[in-house]
C-alpha positions as CSV (number, residue, x, y, z in Angstrom):
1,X,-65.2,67.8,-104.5
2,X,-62.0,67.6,-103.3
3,X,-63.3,68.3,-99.6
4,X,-65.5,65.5,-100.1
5,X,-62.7,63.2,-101.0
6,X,-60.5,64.1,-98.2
7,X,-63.3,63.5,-96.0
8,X,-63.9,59.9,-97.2
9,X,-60.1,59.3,-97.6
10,X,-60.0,60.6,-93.7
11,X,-63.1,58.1,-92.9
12,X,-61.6,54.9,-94.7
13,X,-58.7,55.9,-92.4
14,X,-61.0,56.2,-89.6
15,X,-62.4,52.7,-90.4
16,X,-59.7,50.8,-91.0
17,X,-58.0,51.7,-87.9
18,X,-61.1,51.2,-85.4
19,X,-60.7,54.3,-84.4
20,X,-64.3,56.1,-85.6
21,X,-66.6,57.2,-82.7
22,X,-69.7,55.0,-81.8
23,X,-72.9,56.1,-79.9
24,X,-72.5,54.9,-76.8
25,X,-75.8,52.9,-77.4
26,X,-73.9,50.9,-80.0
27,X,-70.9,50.1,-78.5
28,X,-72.7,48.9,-74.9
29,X,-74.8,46.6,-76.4
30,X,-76.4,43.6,-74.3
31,X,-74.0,41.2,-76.7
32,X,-71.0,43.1,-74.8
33,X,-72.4,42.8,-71.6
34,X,-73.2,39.1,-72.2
35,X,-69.7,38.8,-73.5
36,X,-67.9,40.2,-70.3
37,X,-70.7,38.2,-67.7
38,X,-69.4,35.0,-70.0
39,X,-66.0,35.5,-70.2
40,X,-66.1,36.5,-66.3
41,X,-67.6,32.7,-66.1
42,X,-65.0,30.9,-67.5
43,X,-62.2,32.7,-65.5
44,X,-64.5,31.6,-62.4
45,X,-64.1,28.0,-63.8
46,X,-60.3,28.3,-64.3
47,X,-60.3,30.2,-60.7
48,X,-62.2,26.6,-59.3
49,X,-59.8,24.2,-61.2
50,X,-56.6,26.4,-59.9
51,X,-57.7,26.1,-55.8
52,X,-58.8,22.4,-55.9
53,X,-55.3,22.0,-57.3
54,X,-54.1,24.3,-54.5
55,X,-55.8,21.7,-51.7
56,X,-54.8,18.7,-53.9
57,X,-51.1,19.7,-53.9
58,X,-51.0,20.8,-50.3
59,X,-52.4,17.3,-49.3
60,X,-49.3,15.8,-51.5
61,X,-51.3,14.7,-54.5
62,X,-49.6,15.9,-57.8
63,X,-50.9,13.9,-60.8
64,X,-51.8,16.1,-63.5
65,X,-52.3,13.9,-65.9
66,X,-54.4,12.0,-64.2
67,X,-56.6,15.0,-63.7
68,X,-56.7,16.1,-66.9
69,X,-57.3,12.2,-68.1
70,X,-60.8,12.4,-66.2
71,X,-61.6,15.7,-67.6
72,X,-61.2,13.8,-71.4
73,X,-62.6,10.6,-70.1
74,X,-66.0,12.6,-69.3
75,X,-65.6,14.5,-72.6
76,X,-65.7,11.3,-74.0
77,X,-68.5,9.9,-72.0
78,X,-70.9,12.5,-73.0
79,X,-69.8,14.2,-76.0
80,X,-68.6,11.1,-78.1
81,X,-71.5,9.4,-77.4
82,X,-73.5,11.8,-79.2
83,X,-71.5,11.3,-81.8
84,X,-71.5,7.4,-81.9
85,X,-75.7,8.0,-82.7
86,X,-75.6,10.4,-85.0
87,X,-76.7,9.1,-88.4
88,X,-75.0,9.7,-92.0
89,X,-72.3,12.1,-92.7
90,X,-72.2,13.6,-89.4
91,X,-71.4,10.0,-88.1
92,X,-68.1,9.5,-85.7
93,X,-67.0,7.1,-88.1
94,X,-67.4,9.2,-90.9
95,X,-65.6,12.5,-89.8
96,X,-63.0,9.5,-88.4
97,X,-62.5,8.6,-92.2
98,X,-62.0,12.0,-93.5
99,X,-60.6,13.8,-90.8
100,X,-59.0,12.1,-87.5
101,X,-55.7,12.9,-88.5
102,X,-56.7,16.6,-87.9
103,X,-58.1,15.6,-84.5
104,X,-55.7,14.0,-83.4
105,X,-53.2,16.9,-83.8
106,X,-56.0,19.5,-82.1
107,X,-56.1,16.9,-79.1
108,X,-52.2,16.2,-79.0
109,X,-51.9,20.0,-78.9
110,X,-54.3,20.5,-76.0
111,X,-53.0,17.7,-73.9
112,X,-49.2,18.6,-74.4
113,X,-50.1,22.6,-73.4
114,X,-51.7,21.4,-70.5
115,X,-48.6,18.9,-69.2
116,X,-46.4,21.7,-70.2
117,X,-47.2,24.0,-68.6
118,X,-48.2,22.2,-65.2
119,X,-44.0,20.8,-65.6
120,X,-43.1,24.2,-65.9
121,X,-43.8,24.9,-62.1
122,X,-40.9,22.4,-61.3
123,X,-38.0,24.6,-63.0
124,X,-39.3,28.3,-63.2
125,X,-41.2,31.0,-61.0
126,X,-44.8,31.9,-60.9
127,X,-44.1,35.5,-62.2
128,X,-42.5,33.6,-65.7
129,X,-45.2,31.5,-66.1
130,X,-47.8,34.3,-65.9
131,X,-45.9,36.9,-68.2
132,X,-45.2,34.2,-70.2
133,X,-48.6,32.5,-70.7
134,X,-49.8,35.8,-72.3
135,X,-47.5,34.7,-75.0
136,X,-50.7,32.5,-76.0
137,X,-52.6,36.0,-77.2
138,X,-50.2,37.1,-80.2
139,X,-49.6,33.4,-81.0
140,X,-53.8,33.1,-81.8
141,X,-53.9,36.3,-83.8
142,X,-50.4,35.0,-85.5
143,X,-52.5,32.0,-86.7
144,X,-56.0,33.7,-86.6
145,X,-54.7,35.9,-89.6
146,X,-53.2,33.2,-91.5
147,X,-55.5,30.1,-91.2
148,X,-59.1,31.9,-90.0
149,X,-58.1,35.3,-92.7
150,X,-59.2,37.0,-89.8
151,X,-58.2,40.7,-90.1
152,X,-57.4,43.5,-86.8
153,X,-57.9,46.8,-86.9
154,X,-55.3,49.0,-85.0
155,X,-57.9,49.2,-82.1
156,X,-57.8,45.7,-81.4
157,X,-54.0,45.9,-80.8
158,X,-54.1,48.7,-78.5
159,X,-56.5,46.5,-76.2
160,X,-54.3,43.3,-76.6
161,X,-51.6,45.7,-75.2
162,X,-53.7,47.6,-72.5
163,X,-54.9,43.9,-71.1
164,X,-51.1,43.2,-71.2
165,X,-50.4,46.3,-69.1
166,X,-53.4,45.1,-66.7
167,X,-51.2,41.6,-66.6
168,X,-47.9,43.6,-65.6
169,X,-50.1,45.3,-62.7
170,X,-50.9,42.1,-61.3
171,X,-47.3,41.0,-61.9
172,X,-46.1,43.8,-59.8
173,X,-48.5,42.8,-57.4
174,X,-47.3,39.2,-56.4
175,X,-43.9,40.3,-56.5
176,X,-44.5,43.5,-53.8
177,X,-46.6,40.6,-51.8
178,X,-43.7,38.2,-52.1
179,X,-45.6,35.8,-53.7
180,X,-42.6,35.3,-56.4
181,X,-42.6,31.5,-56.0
182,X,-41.5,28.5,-57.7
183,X,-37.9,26.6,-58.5
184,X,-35.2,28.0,-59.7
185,X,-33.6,24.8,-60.7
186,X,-33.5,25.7,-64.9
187,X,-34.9,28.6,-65.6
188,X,-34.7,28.0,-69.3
189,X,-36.1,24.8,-69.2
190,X,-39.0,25.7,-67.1
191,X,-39.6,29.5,-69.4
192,X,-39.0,27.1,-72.8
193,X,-42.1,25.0,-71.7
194,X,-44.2,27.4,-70.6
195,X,-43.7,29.3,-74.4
196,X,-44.7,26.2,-75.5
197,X,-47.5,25.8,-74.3
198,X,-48.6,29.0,-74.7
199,X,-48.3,28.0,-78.8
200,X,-49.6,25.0,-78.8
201,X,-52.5,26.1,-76.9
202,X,-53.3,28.5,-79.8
203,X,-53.2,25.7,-82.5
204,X,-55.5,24.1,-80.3
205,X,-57.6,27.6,-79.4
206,X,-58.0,28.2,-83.4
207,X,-58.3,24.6,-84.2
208,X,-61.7,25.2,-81.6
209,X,-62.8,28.4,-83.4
210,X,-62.5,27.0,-86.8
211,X,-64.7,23.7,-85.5
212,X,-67.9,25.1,-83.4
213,X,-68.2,28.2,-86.2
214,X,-67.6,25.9,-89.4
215,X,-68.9,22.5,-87.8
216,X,-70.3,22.5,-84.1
217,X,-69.3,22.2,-80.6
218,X,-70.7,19.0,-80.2
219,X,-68.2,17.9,-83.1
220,X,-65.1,19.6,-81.7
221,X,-65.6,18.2,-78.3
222,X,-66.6,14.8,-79.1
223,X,-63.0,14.7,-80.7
224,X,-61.5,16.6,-78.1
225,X,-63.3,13.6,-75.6
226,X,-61.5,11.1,-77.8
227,X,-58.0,11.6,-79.2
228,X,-57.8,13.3,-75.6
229,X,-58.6,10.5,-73.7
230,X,-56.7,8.2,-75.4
231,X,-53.5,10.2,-75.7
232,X,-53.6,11.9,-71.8
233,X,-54.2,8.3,-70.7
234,X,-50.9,6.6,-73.1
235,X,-48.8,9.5,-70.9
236,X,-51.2,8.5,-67.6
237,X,-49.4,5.2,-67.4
238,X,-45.9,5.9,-68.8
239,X,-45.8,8.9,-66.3
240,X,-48.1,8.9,-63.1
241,X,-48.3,5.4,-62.1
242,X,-46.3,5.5,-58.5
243,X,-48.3,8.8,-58.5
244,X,-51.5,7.5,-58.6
245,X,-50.9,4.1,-56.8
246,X,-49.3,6.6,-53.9
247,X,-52.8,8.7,-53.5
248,X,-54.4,8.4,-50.1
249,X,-58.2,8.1,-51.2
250,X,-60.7,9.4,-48.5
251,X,-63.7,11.9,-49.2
252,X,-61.7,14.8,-49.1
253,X,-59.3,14.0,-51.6
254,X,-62.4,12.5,-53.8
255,X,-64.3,16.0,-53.6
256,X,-61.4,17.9,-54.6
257,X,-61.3,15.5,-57.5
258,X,-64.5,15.8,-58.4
259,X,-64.5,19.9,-58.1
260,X,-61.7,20.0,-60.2
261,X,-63.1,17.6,-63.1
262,X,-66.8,19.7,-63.3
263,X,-64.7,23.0,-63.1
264,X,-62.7,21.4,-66.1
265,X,-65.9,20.1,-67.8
266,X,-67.7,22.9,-67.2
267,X,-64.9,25.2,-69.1
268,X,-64.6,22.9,-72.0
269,X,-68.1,22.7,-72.5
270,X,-69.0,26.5,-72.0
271,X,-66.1,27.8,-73.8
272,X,-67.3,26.8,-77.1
273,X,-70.4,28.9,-77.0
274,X,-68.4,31.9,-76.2
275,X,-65.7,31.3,-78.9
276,X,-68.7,31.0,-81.4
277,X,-69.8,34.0,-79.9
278,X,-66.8,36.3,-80.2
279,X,-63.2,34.4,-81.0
280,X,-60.7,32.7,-79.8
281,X,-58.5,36.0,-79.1
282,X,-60.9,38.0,-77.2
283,X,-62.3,34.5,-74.9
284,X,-58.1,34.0,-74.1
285,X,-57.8,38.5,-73.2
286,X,-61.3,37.2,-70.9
287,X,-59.4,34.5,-69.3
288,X,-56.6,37.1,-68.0
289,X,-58.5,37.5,-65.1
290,X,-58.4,33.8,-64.0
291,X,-55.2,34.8,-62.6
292,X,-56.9,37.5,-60.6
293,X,-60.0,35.6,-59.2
294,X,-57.4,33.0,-57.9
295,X,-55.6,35.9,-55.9
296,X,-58.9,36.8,-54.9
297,X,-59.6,33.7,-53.4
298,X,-56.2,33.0,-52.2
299,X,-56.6,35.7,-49.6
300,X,-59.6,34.7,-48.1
301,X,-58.5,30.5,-48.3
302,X,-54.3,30.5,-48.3
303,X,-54.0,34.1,-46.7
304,X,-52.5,35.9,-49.5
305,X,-52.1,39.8,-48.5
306,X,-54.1,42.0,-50.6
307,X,-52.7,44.8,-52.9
308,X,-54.8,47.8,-54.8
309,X,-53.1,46.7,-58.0
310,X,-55.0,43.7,-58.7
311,X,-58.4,46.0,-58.8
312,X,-56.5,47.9,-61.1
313,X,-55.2,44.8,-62.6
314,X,-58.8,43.5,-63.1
315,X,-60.2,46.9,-64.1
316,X,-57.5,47.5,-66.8
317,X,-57.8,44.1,-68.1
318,X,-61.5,44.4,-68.5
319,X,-61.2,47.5,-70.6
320,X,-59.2,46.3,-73.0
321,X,-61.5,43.2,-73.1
322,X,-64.0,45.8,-74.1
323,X,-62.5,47.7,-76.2
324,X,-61.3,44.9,-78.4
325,X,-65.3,43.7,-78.8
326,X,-66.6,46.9,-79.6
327,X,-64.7,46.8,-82.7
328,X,-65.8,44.1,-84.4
329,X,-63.1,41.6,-86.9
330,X,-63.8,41.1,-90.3
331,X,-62.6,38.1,-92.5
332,X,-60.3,38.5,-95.5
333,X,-61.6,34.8,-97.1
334,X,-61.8,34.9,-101.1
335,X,-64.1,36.5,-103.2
336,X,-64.4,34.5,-106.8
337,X,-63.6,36.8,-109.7
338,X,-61.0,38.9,-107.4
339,X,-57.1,39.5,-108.5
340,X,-56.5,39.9,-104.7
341,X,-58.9,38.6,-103.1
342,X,-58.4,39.6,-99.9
343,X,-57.1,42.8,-100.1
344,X,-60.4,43.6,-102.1
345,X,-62.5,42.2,-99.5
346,X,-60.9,44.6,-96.9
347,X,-60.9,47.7,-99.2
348,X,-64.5,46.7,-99.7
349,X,-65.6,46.6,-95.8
350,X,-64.0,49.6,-95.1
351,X,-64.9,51.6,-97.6
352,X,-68.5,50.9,-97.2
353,X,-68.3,51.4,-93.8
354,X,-66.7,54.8,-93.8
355,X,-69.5,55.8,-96.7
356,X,-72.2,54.8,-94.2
357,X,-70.6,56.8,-91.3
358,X,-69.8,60.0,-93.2
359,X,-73.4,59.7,-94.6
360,X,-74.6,59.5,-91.1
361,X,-72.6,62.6,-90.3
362,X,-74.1,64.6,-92.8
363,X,-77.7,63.6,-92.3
364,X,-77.0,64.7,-88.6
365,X,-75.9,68.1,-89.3
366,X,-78.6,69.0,-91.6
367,X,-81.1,68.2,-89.2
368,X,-79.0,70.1,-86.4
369,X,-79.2,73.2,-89.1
């Protein structure tokens, strides 16, 4: 008996850390694989919105706002429209009545990340922003635990800090290129907004997650369409006007427009399905290869020079992307009848989990005997 117990102490150990082996069958499953090729997508997106604001700066057009203004405006043109015909409950003037206020903080949140960041290139380096920017991941599974009662095991950690390592790599690999660029001109400033952003991006990452699993996408980004629109374009005219007024129009500069708004559409639009999929977390450690896809394209378009660190960049990076879906989350939400709730709801998945893989065990060295 008391081999047994050590055994099933030693498995709910095994369990709650993430740490139990998996057939290999079980952990490559074609939901991984679609997980990765999906994820992959959306840095592709991020990759197409980063060099058509490569072109657009290099002809001398910097209006961010106005860019992301026509990202919300055709949020709002498809999205919200949906809304405006839905009948009953699911009305937009119904979920206006009982919950714009919550809206309007998920789409303040999004457009302020968005500015902030894009200001921080004025007073700080590339290199800052990118280390930086991962500041986004332990912000989301700050809030993820609290707000979602979504629960990690130690697993999930170590791949949050392997895909930081792979973000280091690539790091290490614009500064040996030289490609350490951006003012100097406040440091602080410039590394104070890009923190920033990286939190309120996560208020507005698990604000999403919370939406399309609870509600639907259709719901989060009709909302995002409208609170978006209406707030980017407040700060559009305070901000951008001589900017906009000062654009050269011709077909070239209205392509790269339009590139960047589908790219930006596209993401928005897509990225719901995978957060539905997975969660916010593990579609943010996907994204970390934007950055590298960029570089990618950078050498062939803007003549970048190419280091053997970003494939190990992107190689690391997509381990830990792996490793932290093979291993699924559970949720800690309350149990009626519970004096911790939680806690019992954890001690419950893991210990029937480590029950079903010690019985496993046993019924596979019978039949090997």
């Amino acid at each position: 008996m008391e081999g047994h117990e050590e055994e099933r102490l030693c498995g709910k150990w095994r369990v709650a850390c993430g740490l139990y082996s998996y057939n290999l069958r079980d952990v490559f499953t074609w939901r991984l694989l679609k997980t990765i090729v999906m994820g992959q997508v959306l840095s592709l997106l991020i990759c197409g919105t980063a060099v058509s604001c490569q072109y657009l700066a290099n002809a001398g057009v910097e209006t961010p706002m106005l860019q992301s203004f026509l990202n919300y405006a055709l949020l709002l043109l498809v999205y919200t429209t949906i809304l405006c015909t839905r009948k009953g409950d699911r009305n937009i003037l119904q979920i206006l009545k009982t919950k714009w206020w919550k809206y309007l903080v998920m789409g303040m949140a999004d457009v302020e990340a968005n500015y902030a960041v894009v200001k921080a290139y004025q007073f700080t380096t590339l290199t800052s922003i990118q280390l930086l920017d991962c500041f986004v991941i332990p912000v989301l599974m700050v809030l993820s635990w609290f707000f979602l009662k979504t629960r990690y095991k130690l697993v999930h950690f170590l791949a949050v800090m392997l895909c930081l390592l792979g973000v280091g790599a690539m790091v290490g690999a614009d500064i040996l290129a030289g490609r350490d660029q951006g003012s100097t001109s406040d440091v602080v400033l410039g590394d104070g907004l890009v923190l920033l952003s990286a939190i309120l991006y996560a208020v507005s990452n698990v604000c999403q997650e919370y939406t399309v699993k609870n509600l639907s996408r259709v719901d989060f980004l009709g909302m995002m369409g409208l609170f978006g629109t209406v707030i980017s374009g407040i700060q559009l005219a305070v901000l951008e006007t001589r900017a906009v007024a000062a654009i050269k129009w011709d077909f070239h500069i209205s392509m790269l427009f339009a590139v960047y708004v589908l790219c930006m559409f596209a993401l928005y639009s897509f990225m719901p399905v995978v957060v539905k999929m997975t969660s916010a977390t593990a579609v943010n450690l996907s994204l970390l290869t934007a950055d590298l896809f960029s570089l990618f394209c950078g050498i062939f378009l803007f003549k970048y020079m190419f280091s053997t660190l970003y494939i190990i960049s992107f190689v690391v990076i997509t381990l830990g992307f792996v490793m932290f879906n093979a291993v699924p989350t559970y949720s800690a939400l309350p149990d009626s009848g519970e004096d911790d709730p939680a806690e019992a709801s954890g001690e419950r998945t893991a210990e029937s989990s480590s029950d079903h893989l010690l019985t496993a065990d046993r019924e596979t060295a019978v039949v090997s005997l």
